[in-house]
N, C-alpha and C positions, 0 to 999 in steps of 0.2 A: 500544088504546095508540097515542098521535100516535109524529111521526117522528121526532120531537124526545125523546120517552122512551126512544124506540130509540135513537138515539145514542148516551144518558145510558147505556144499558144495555152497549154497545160497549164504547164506556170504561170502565167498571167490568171488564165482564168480558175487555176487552187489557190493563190496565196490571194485573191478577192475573196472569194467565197469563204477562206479563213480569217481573214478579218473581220468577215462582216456576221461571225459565230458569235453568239451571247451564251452559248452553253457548255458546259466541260463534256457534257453526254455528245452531243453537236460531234465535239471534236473529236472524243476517241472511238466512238461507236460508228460515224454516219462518214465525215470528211475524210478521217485516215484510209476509212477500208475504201471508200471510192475511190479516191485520190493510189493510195500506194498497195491496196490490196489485189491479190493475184487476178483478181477479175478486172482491176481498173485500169485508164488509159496506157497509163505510164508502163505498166509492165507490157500491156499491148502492141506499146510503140516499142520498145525493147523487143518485145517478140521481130518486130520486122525486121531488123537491122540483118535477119541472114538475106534479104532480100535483096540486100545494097551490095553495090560492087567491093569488092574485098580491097581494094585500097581507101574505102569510105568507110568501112564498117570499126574503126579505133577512134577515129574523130567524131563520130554521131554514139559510138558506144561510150567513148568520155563525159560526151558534152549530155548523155542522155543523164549519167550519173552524179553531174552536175545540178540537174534538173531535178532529179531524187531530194539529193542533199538539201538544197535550197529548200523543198517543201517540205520535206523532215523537220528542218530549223526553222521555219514559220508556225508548224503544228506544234512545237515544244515550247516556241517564245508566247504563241495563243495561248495554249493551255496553260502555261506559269500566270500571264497576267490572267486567265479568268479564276484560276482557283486562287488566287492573293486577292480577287474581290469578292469571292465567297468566303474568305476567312476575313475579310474586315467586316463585311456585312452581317456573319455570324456575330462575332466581338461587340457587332453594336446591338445586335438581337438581343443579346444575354449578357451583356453587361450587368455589373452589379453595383448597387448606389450602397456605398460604405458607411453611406451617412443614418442610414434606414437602421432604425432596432434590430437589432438580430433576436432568434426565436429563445426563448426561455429555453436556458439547460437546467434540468436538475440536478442540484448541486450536492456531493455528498457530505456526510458530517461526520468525525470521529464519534467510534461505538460509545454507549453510553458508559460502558466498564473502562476504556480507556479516558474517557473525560473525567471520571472520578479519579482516577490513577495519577493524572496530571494536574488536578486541585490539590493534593495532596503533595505529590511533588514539591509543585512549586509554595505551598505552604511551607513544606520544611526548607526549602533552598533559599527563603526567606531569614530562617533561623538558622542560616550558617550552615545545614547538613549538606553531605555530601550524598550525592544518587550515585551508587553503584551496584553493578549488574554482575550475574552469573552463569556461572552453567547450568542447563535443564539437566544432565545427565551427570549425577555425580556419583563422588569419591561418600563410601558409607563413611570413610574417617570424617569425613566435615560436617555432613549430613548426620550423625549421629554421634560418632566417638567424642569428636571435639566439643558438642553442645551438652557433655556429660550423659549420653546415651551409651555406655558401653554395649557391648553386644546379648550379654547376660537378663541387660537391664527390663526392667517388666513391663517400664513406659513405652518402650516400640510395638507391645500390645498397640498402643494407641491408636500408633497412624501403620495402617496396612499398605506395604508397600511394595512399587513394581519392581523389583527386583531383574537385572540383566546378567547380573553375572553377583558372585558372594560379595565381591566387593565394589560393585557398580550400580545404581540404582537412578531411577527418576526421580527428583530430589522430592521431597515430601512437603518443605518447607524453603525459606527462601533464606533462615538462617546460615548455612553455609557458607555463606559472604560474611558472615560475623565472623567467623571464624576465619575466612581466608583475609577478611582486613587486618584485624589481631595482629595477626602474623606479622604481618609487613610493618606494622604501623607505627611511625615514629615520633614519642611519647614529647620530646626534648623539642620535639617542633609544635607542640599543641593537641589539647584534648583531640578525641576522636570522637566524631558526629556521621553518622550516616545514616543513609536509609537505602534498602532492597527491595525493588517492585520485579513484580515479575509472575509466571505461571508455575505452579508446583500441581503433584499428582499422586493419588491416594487412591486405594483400591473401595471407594466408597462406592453403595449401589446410588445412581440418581434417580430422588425425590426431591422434590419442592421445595428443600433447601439445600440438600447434597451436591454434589457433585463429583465425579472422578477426576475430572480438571478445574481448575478454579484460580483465580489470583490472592496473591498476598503482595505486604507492604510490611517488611521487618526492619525494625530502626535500634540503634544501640547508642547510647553514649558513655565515654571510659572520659574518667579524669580524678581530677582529687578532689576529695569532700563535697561528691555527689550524693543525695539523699533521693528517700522515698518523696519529699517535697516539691524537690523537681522530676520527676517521673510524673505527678499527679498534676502538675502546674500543666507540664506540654500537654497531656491527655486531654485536659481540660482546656485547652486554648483550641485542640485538633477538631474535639466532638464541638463543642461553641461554633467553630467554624466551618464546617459542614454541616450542623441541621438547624444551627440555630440558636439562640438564649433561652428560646420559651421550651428548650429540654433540659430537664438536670441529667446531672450525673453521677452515679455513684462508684466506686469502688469495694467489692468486697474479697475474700482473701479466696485462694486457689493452691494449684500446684503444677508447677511445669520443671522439667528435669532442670532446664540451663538457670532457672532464675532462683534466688531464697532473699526474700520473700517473694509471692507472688500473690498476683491481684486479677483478678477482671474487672474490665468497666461494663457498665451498664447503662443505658441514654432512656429516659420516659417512652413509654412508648408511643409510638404517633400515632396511634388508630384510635386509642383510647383516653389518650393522654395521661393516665397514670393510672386508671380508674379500673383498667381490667378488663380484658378481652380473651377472644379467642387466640389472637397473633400474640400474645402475651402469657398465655397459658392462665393468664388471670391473675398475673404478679406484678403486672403495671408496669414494666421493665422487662426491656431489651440487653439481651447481652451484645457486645459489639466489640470487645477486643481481648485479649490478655496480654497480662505485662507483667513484672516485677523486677527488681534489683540481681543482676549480671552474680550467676551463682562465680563464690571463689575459687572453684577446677574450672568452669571456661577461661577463665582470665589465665591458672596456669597451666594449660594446657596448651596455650597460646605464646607461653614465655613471656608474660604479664606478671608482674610483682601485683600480688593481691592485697599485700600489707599499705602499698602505696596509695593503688589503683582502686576506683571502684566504677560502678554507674549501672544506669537504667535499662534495659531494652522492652520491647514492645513490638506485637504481630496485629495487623490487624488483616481483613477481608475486603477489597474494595469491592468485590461482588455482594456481600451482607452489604455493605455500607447501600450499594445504589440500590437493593431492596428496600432498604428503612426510609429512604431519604425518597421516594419515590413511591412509595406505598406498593410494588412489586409483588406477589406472594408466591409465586414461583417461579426458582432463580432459571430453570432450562428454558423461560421466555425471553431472557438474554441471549441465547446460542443458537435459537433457531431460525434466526437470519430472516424474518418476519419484518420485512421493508415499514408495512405500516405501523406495527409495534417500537421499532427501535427509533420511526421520526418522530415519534411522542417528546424525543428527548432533545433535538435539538436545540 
């Protein structure tokens, strides 16, 4: 038999033996190295060709590489269809039925300061106000000059503050938006209704009701023949509406720079119901905001005619609020990110 028959006989008998593989290992590990590796036939028979007469040796060296090819291109078309049946076969392994319940996620929920923040919101955006927002880091002119705080003034005692530069600070309060609406605000197109949510910062030490960071909710409203009646009417629809009818409310008189007059309200207390407790100091009453009537230098300091113009504003605390309304007694169990504490409020 030439060398040439042997080859012929390679062939036949690799590309059976690669047929008749069921495994992808079969084929790269066991058939390729017999078949084309340096120990096996084929390069064998290649070795012999210096044996053949030298006008033979180009036609049995072709046809040997023929023979190569041929079973290279049967070991690649094998190997593609067995790994295309292990990738169907996988697919059907691990399919997934769409239709099957998927596993419980725990779902998260807005923090409970923020839910209160947005009850109140959208309470006033009911009555017409508008929400707008500020800068954390302000202008002392706004934050103080403009809400009748000159620099001299004795009430900046009050609120201790972080201070960045003489005239740049963490704003204290969320008033500043009063003052920066003021400005712009055009009279001839309709009273001015708003309200300011947001975080302010005060050099307070925290205890169990303090805080250094904390939120507010500042509201103002400027128009003509605004009274103390309507300040006390909204107060009274806001408190009703957050804790409730079975708390009263009262009003008693105060003093804050920006307002004259000024008020606090007051809501029963809910632990005791009026009766007098420890969370009450034993006065049956909650304090819960201050307000009063838009003193006459914010309005002109603002370029607000005061002879025309008047109206209400009011701060309140939506962190006090979700204390009261929640029976809470110390406000840093809101901040300390206590997953099981804060789902109580969902």
């Amino acid at each position: 038999m030439s060398l040439k028959d042997d080859l012929t006989k390679l062939r036949d008998d690799g590309i059976a033996q690669i047929n008749q593989a069921t495994d992808v290992n079969e084929i790269t590990k066991e058939i390729k190295v017999n078949l084309l590796g340096k120990k096996g036939p084929i390069t064998q028979a290649l070795r012999g060709i210096k044996d053949l007469p030298v006008e033979k040796r180009p036609e049995v060296g072709s046809y040997a590489n023929e023979i190569r090819d041929e079973i290279q291109n049967a070991l690649d078309a094998k190997l593609t269809e067995l790994e295309n049946k292990a990738l169907e076969a996988q697919l059907v392994a691990e399919k997934i039925d769409v239709t099957l319940p998927s596993t419980p996620v725990a779902k998260g929920h807005p923090h409970v300061i923020q839910s209160i923040i947005d009850e109140i919101c959208d309470m006033f955006i009911g009555m017409g106000y508008e929400v707008k927002s500020g800068p954390e880091v302000e202008e002392d002119k706004y934050n103080f000059e403009m809400m009748n705080l000159p620099k001299d003034h004795p009430a900046r005692d009050m609120q201790d503050t972080f201070y960045i530069t003489k005239e740049i600070l963490m704003r204290t309060q969320t008033s500043p938006m009063q003052a920066r609406t003021l400005e712009k605000h055009d009279f001839s197109k309709g009273p001015l209704k708003m309200i300011s949510p947001g975080v302010v910062y005060r050099r307070d030490t925290d205890d169990p009701t303090h805080s250094h960071q904390f939120h507010q909710v500042e509201g103002i409203v400027i128009d003509k023949n605004i009274t103390m009646g309507d300040l006390k009417g909204t107060l009274e629809y806001l408190l009703h509406q957050l804790f409730g009818n079975k708390y009263d409310i009262r009003l008693r008189p105060s003093y804050f720079p920006f307002t004259e007059p000024s008020v606090e309200a007051d809501v029963t207390c809910f632990k005791c119901d009026g009766k007098g407790c420890d969370v009450c100091k034993h006065s049956g009453w909650i304090e819960v905001l201050g307000a009063g009537m838009v003193h006459p230098n914010v309005l002109k300091m603002a370029g607000v005619d005061a002879d025309v113009y008047g109206g209400f504003a009011f701060g309140l605390g939506p962190d006090r609020f979700a204390m009261l309304k929640y029976g809470v007694e110390d406000i840093r169990d809101f901040y300390l990110n206590d997953v099981r504490f804060l789902s109580q409020f969902n």
